[in-house]
C-alpha positions as CSV (number, residue, x, y, z in Angstrom):
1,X,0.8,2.5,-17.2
2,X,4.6,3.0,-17.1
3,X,5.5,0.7,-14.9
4,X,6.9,3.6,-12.3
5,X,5.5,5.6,-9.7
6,X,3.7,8.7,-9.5
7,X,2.1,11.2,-7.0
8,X,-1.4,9.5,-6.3
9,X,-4.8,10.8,-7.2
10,X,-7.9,10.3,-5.2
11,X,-9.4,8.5,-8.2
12,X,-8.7,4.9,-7.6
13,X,-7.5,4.1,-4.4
14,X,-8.4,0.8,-4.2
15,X,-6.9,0.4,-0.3
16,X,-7.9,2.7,2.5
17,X,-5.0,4.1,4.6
18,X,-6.2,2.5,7.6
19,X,-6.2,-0.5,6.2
20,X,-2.2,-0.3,4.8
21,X,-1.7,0.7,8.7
22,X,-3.9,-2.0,10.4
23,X,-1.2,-4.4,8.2
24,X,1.8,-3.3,9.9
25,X,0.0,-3.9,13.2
26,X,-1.0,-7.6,12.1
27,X,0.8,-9.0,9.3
28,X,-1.7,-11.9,9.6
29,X,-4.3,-9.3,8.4
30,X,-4.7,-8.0,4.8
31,X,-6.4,-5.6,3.0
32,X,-9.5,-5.7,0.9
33,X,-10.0,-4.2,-2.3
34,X,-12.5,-1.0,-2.4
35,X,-13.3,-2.5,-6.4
36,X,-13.4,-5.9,-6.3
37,X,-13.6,-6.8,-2.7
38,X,-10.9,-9.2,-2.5
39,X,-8.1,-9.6,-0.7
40,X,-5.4,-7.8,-2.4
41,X,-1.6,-9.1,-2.6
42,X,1.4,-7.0,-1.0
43,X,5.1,-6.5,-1.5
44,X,7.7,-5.7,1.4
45,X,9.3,-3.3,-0.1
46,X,12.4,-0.9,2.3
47,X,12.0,-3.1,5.0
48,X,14.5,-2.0,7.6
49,X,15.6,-3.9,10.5
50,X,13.7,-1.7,13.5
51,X,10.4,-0.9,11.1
52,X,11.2,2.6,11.3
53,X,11.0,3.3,7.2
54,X,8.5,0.7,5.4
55,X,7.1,0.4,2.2
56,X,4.4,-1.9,0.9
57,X,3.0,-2.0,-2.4
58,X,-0.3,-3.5,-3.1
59,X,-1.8,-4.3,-6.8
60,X,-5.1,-5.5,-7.8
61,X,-7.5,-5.0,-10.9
62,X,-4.6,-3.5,-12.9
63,X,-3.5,-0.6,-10.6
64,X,-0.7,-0.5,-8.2
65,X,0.3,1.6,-4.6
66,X,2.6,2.0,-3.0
67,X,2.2,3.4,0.8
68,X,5.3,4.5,2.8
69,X,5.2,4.5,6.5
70,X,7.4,6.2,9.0
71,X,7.0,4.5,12.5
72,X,3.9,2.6,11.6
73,X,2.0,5.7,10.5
74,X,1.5,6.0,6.7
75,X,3.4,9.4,5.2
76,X,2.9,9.2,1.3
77,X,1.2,6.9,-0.7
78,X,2.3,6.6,-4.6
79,X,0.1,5.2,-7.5
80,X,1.6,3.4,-10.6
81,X,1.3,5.8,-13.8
C-alpha cells in the first residue's frame, strides 16, 4: 500500500454502500466489516457545513475506503493502493 488513493476494485470491499449511506442517516450507527465482522472505525473527511459534499473513510484489516457522498447518496468510492 501507498498510503494514497485509488479507483476501487470489487475485490475487497470490506463495507457495503448501504451501509457508508445508513451512516450519514445515523451517525450513532456504524458499519460492520464484511471480513472480520466488526465494527469498523471512520474518518470525517470534506465535511461541509450543509452536508452537501462528504467524505468518510473507513479502515479495517489493513485496507482503507474512502466513499464520497453528494447529498447523502454515495457517488465514488476510492480504495487505498
Amino acid at each position: 500500500m501507498t498510503g494514497e488513493y485509488g479507483p476501487q476494485s470489487d475485490e475487497d470491499q470490506f463495507v457495503l454502500t448501504g451501509e457508508a449511506e445508513k451512516y450519514l442517516e445515523d451517525s450513532g450507527y456504524h458499519p460492520v466489516c464484511q471480513v472480520c465482522k466488526k465494527h469498523v472505525p471512520l474518518k470525517k473527511l470534506n465535511w461541509d457545513e450543509q452536508k452537501i459534499h462528504e467524505s468518510l473513510e473507513f479502515k479495517c484489516h489493513g485496507k482503507g475506503l474512502k466513499f464520497h457522498f453528494f447529498e447523502k447518496k454515495v457517488f465514488k468510492v476510492e480504495e487505498l493502493i
